[in-house]
C-alpha positions in Angstrom: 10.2 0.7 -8.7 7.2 -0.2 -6.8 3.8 0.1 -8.4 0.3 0.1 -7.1 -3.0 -0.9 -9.0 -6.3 -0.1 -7.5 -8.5 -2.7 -8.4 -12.2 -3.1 -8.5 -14.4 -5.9 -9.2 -17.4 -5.0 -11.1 -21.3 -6.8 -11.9 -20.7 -8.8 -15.2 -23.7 -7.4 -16.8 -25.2 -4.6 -18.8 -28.5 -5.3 -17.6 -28.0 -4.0 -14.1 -30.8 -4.3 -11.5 -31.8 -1.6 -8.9 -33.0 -1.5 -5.7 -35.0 1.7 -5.9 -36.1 1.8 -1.9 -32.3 1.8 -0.9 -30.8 3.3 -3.6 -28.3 0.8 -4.3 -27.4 -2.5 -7.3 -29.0 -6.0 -6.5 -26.0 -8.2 -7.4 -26.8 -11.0 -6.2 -27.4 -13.7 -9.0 -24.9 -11.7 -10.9 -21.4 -12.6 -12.1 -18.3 -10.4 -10.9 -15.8 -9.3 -13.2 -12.2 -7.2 -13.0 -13.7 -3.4 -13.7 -12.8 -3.2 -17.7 -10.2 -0.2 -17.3 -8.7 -1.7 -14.3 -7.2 -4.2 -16.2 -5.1 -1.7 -18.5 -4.1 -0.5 -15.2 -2.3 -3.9 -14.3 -1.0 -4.0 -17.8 0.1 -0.8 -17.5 2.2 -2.0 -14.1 3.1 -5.1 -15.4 4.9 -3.4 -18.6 6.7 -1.3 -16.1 8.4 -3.8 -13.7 8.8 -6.5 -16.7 10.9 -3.8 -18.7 13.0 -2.0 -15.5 12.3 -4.3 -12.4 10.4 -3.4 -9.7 7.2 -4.6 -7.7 3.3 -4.6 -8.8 0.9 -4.9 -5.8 -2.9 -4.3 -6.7 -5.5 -3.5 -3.8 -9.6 -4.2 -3.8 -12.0 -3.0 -1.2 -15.2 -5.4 -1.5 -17.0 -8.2 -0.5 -15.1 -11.4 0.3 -15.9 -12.9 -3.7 -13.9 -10.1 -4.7 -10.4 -12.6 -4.3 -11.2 -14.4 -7.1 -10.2 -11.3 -9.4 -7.7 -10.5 -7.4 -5.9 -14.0 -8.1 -6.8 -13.0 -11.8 -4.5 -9.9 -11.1 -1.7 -12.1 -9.6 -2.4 -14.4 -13.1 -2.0 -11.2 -15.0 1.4 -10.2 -13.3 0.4 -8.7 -9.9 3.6 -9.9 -7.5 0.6 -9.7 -4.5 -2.4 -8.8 -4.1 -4.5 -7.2 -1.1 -8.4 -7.5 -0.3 -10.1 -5.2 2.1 -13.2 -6.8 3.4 -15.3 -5.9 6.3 -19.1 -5.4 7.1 -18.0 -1.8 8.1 -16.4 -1.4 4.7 -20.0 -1.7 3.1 -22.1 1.4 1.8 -19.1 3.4 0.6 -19.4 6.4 -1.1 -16.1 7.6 -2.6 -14.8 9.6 -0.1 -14.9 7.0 2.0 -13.8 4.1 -0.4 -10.1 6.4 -0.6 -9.9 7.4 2.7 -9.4 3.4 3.6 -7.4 2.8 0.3 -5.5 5.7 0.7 -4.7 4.4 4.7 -3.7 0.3 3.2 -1.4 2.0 0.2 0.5 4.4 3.5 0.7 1.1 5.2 2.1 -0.7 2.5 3.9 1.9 0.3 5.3 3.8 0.0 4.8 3.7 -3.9 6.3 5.4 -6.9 3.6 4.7 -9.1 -0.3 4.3 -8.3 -2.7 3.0 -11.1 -6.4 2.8 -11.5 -8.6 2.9 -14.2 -10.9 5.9 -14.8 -14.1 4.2 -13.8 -15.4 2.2 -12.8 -18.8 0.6 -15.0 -21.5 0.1 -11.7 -20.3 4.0 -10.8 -19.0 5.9 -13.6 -18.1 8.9 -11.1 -14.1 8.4 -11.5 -13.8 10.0 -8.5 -11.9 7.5 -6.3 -8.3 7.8 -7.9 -8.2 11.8 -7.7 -9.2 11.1 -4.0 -7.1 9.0 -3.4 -4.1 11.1 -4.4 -5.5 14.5 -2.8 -5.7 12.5 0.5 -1.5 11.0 -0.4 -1.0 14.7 -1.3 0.7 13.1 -4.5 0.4 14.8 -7.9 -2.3 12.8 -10.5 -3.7 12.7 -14.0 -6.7 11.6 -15.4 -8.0 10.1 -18.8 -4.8 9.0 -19.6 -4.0 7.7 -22.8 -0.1 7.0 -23.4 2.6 6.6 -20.0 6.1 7.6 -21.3 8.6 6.3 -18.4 11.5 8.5 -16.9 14.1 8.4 -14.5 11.9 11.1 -12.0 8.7 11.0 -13.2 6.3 10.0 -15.8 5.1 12.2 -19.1 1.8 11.4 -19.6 -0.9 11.9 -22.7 -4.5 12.7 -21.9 -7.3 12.6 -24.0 -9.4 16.1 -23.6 -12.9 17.0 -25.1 -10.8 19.0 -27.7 -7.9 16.9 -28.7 -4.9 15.6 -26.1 -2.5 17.1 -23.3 0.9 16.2 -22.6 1.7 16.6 -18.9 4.9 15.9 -16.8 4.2 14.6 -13.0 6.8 13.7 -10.6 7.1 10.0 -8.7 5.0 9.5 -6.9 1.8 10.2 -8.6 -1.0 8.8 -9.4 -2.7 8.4 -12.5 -6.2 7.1 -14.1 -5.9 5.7 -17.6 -7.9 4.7 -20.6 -8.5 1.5 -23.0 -7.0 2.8 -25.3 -3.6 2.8 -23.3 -2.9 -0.7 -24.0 -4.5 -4.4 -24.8 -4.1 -6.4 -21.7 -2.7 -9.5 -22.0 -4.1 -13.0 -21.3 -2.8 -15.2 -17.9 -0.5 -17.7 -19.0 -0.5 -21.5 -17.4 2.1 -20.6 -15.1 0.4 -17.5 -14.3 -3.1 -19.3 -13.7 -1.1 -21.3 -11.4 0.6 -18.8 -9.5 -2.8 -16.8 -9.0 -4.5 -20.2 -7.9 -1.8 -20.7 -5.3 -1.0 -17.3 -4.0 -1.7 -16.2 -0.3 -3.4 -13.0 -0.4 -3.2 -10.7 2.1 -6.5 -10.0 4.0 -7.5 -6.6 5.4 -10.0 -5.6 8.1 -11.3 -2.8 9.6 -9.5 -3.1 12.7 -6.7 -3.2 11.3 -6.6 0.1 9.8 -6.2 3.4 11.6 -9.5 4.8 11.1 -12.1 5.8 13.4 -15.0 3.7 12.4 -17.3 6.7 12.0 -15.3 7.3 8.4 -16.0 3.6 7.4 -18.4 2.4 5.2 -22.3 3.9 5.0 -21.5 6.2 8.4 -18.3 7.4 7.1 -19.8 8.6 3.9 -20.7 12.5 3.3 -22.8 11.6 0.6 -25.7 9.4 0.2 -28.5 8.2 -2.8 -31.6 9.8 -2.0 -33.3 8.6 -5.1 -32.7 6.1 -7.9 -35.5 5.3 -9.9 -35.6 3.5 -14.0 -36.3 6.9 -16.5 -40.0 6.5 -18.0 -39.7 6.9 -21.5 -43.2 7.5 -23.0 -43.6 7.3 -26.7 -46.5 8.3 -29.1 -47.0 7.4 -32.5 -49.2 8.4 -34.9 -49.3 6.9 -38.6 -50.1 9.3 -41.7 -50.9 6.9 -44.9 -49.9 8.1 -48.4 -53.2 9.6 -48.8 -52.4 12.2 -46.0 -48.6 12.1 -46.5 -48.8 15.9 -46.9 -50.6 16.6 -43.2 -48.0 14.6 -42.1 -45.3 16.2 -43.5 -46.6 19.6 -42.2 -47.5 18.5 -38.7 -43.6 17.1 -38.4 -42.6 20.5 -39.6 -44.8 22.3 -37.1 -43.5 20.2 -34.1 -39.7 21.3 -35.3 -40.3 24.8 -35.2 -42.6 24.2 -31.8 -39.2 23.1 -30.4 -37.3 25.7 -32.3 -35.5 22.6 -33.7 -35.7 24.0 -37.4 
């Protein structure tokens, strides 16, 4: 069985910067991580091929720091792992971002199983994977919660705003899964050392089939036209226990003003 992780490597930190000009994240000065639901992907694949044999290749599209969590995915269990990194690459939107992983995973599949995790945190659209697999023309699933392994396919449990859904999909597919799927283990020595010594395979933009007006910033259909900080104004105003009662009544009053009682 050969399995697929799409990895992505992530700010690490909640207090994320903007540049509110060009609409995009300052990172620099900021530690990278593996995207938090990617790596229940990898354990997801790892699981697989350690119980019925098989391959587990992860591919990142980023900047060249982006190798370091890559060799944390070979640590982890990855058998290799590939980094797409160009200039051109830069100022994806998600369209483009799965047009070029879509293009490495034909090259290099194909693959029974594809992984990614939902979202990713600097985005949050979770929009790459079901791109991905409408450009493969492969069946997918999102929010997934549980992976029960079958001879043709997988059945699969997602977690819906009302409860769950069991679904069946066919190999290949793809599918985007939750935290709650599994707890991802920690690298061993050995695997440290494998991930420290690994040759990873690099990918440029010329060496994909892509016209270079669908790479990157000039290959993307959408674009940020504004990203600003919200402006959260607060007032206050203090009622003492001599005028608890006007304040009791002006709270009221603002309630029904909103027709919140």
């Amino acid at each position: 069985m050969r399995i697929a992780v799409l990895m992505k490597q992530v700010p690490d930190t909640e207090d994320v910067k903007l540049d509110e000009e060009k609409g995009t994240m300052i990172r620099e000065g900021i530690g990278a991580v593996i995207n938090p639901l990617d790596l229940h992907a990898i354990e997801a694949g790892r699981q697989f091929v350690e119980q019925d044999g098989g391959t587990l290749s992860v591919f990142s599209m980023g900047p060249p720091q982006t190798e370091e969590s890559l060799r944390e995915a070979i640590a982890m269990g990855a058998h290799t792992a590939t980094l797409l990194t160009d200039r051109k690459f830069g100022g994806a939107d998600t369209w483009a971002t799965a047009r070029t992983l879509c293009e490495i995973l034909k090259l290099e599949g194909p693959f029974d199983l594809i992984l990614a995790g939902e979202k990713a945190t600097d985005g949050e659209t979770g929009q790459v994977g079901p791109e991905v697999a409408a450009m493969l023309g492969i069946p997918f699933s999102t929010y997934v919660s549980a992976i029960e392994k079958k001879s043709d396919g997988v059945i699969v449990t997602r977690t819906v705003e009302d409860g769950y859904e069991t679904q069946f999909l066919p190999f290949p597919c793809l599918l985007t899964v939750l935290n709650n799927l599994n707890q991802p283990g920690m690298p061993t020595l050995a695997g440290k050392k494998r991930g420290h010594s690994a040759t990873l395979k690099i990918v440029k933009a010329a060496d994909l089939s892509i016209p270079e007006d669908e790479l990157g910033l000039i290959g993307s259909p959408t674009r940020v036209s504004k990203v600003f900080y919200p402006k959260i104004q607060r007032k206050c105003e203090v009622y003492t226990l001599s005028d608890i009662r006007t304040g009791i009544e002006r709270i009221v009053r603002e309630l029904k003003n909103r027709a919140l009682l």
